[in-house]
C-alpha positions as CSV (number, residue, x, y, z in Angstrom):
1,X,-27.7,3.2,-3.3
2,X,-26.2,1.1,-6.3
3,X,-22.3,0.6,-5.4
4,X,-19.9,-0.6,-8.6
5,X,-16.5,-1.9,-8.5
6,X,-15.0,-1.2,-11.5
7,X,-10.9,-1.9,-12.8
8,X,-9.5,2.0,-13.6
9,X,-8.4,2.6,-17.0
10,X,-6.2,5.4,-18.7
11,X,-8.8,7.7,-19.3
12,X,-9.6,7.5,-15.7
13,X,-6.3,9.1,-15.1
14,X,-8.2,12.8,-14.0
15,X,-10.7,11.0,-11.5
16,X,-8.2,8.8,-9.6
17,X,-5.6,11.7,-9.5
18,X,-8.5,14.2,-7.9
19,X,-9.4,11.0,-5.5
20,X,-5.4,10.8,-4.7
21,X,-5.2,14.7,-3.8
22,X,-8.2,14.4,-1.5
23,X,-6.7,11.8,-0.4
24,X,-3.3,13.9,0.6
25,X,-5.2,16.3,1.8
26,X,-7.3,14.0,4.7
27,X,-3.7,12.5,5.8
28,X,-1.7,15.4,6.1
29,X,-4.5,17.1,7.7
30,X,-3.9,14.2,10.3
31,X,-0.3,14.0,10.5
32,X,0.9,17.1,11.9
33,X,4.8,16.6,11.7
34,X,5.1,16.9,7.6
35,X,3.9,18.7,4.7
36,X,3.2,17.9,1.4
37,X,6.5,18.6,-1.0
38,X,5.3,21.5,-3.4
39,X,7.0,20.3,-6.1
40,X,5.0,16.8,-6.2
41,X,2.7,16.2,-8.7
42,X,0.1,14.0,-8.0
43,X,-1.7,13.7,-11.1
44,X,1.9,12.5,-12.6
45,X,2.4,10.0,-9.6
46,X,-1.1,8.4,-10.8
47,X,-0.1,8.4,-14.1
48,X,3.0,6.0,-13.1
49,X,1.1,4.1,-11.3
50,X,-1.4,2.9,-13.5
51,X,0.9,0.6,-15.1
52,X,-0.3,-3.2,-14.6
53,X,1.2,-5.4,-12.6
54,X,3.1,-3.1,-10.5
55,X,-0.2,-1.7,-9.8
56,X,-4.0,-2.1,-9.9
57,X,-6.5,0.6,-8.8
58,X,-9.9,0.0,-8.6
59,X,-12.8,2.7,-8.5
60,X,-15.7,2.5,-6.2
61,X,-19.0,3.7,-8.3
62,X,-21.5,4.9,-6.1
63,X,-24.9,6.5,-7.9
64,X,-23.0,7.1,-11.3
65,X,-20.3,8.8,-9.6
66,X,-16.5,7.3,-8.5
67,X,-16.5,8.1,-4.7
68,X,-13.7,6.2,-4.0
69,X,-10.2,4.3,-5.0
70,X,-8.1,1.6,-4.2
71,X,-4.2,1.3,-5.2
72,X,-3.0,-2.0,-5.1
73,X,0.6,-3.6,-5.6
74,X,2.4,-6.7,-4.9
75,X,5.3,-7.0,-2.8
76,X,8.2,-9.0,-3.1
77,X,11.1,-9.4,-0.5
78,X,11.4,-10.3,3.1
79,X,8.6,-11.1,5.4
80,X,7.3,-13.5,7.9
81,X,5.7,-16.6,6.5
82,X,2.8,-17.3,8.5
83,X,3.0,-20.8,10.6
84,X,1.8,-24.2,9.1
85,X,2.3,-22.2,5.3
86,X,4.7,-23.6,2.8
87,X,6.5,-21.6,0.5
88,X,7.4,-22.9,-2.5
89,X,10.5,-22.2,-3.6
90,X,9.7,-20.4,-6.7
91,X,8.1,-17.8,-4.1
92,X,11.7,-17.5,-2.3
93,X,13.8,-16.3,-5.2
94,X,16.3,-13.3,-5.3
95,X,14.9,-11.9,-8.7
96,X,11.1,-11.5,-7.5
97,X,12.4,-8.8,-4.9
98,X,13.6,-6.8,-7.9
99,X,10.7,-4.5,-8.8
100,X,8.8,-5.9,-12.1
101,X,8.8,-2.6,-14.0
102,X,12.4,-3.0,-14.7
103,X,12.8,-6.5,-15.6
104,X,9.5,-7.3,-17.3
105,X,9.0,-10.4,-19.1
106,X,12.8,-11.0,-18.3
107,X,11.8,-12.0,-14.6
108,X,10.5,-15.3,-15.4
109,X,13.6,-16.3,-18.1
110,X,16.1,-15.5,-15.6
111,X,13.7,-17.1,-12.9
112,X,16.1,-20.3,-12.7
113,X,19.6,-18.6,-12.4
114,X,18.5,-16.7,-10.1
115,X,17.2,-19.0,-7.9
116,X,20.2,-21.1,-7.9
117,X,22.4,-18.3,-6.2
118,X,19.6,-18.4,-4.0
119,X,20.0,-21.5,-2.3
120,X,23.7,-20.9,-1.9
121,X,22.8,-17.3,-0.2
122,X,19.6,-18.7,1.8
123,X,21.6,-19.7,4.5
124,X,22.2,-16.2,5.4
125,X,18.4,-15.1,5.7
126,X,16.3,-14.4,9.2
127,X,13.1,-14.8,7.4
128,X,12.1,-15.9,3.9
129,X,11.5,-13.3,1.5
130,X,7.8,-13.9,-0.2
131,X,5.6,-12.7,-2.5
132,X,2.6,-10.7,-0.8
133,X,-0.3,-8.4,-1.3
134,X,0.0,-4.2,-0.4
135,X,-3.1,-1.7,-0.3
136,X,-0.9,1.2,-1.0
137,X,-3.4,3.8,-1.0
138,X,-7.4,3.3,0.0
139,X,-9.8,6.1,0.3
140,X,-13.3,7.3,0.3
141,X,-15.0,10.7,0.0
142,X,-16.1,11.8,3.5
143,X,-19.7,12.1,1.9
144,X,-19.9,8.0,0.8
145,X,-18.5,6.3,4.1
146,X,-20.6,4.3,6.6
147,X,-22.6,3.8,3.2
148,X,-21.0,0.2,2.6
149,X,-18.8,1.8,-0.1
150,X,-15.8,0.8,1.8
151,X,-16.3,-2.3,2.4
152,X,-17.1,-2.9,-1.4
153,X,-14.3,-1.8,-2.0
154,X,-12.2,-4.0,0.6
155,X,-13.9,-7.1,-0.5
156,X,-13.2,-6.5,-3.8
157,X,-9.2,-5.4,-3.4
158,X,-9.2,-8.6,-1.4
159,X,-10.7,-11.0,-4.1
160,X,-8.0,-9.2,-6.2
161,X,-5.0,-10.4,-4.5
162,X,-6.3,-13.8,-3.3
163,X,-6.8,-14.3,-7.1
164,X,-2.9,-14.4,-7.3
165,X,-2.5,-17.0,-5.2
166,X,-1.0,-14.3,-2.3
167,X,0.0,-15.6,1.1
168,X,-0.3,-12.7,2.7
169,X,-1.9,-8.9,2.6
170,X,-0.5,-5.8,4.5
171,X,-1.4,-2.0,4.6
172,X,0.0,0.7,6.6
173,X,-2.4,3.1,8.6
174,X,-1.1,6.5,10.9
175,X,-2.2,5.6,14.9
176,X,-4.3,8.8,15.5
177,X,-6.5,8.3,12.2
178,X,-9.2,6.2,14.4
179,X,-11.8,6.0,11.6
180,X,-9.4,4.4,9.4
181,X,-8.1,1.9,12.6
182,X,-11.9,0.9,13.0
183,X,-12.6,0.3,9.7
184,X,-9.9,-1.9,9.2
185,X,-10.3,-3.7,12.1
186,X,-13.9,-3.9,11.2
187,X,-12.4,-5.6,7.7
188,X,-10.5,-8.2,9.7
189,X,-6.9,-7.0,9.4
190,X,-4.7,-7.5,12.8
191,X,-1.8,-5.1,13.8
192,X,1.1,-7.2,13.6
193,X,4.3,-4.5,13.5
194,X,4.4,-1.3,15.8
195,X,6.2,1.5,14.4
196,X,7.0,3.9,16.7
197,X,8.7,7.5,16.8
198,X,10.0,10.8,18.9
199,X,10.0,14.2,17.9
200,X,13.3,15.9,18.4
201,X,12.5,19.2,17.2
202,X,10.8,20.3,20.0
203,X,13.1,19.3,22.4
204,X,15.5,21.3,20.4
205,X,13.2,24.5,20.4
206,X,13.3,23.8,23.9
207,X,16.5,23.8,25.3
208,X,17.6,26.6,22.7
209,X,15.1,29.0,24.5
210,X,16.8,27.6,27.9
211,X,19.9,28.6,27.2
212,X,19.1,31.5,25.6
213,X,17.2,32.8,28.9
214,X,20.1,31.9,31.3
């Protein structure tokens, strides 16, 4: 089976928003606790998205036919610098945590000033805030994994970001999706931050029908 990286385009628009909604579908058919707002669109959410550098998507050709997507952003604002890395200063600036779709080609004119508020207000931060990699969305059709599709498509994203000169990459997967926790383990990536929750509303439901039986 032939397997294609390829960079998505505005006419691509239709094939990455079906990818998206299958996409919805497989998580929310894992997380339990939420639904999927009726009033989203998520043809219109691709549509945003594809809007370079805020975003890159990449489509994963398999046989003629995109199987699979990759969303892609860069982050910037606090995080842990890993040890023995130096940041450079122009990584640690105030104005690169301010999303680039509203200051556009403004971010890098106002780069100085910017920068000297920040080492009067640096003395204040826990952690520097740097400039890092996100897979915001990844998926695969059920039909194309275990295929080496995925893993195209990893190595691929990955090239992407180290070819912006990124210190880091993050993603965020839910704990019971255990296909998605081996394949990125499988891809190298190490959990680093635990999130962890409670449900109240059972509880609630709980103690309600209690009361209401004493």
């Amino acid at each position: 089976m032939e397997i294609r990286i390829r960079e998505a385009q505005n006419q691509d628009l239709k094939i990455v928003g079906d990818l998206f909604v299958a996409l919805l579908k497989q998580q929310f058919s894992i997380e339990k606790h939420s639904r999927l707002n009726s009033a989203f669109d998520p043809y219109w959410f691709i549509e945003a998205m594809m809007n370079p550098p805020v975003n890159h998507i990449l489509l994963a050709v398999a046989d003629g036919k995109e199987v699979g997507f990759a969303r892609l952003g860069i982050l910037y604002g606090n995080g842990l610098v890993p040890l023995q890395t130096r940041v450079r200063r122009s990584e640690t600036n105030y104005l690169k945590r301010v999303p680039v779709i509203v200051l556009g080609k403004l971010r890098d004119k106002l780069n100085y000033w910017i920068s000297q508020l920040e080492k009067r207000r640096s003395i204040g931060q826990i952690a520097l805030p740097i400039k890092r990699g996100y897979i915001a969305d990844f998926f695969v059709l059920p039909e194309y994994r275990r295929k080496g599709v995925g893993r195209a498509l990893c190595k691929a994203s990955i090239e992407w970001f180290a070819s912006k000169g990124l210190l880091m990459l993050e993603l965020q997967y839910l704990a019971t999706n255990e296909e998605g926790k081996d394949f990125w383990n499988a891809m190298g990536f190490e959990v680093y931050r635990v999130s962890a929750r409670q449900i109240l509303q059972k509880k609630a439901e709980g103690g309600t029908r209690n009361r209401t039986g004493e």
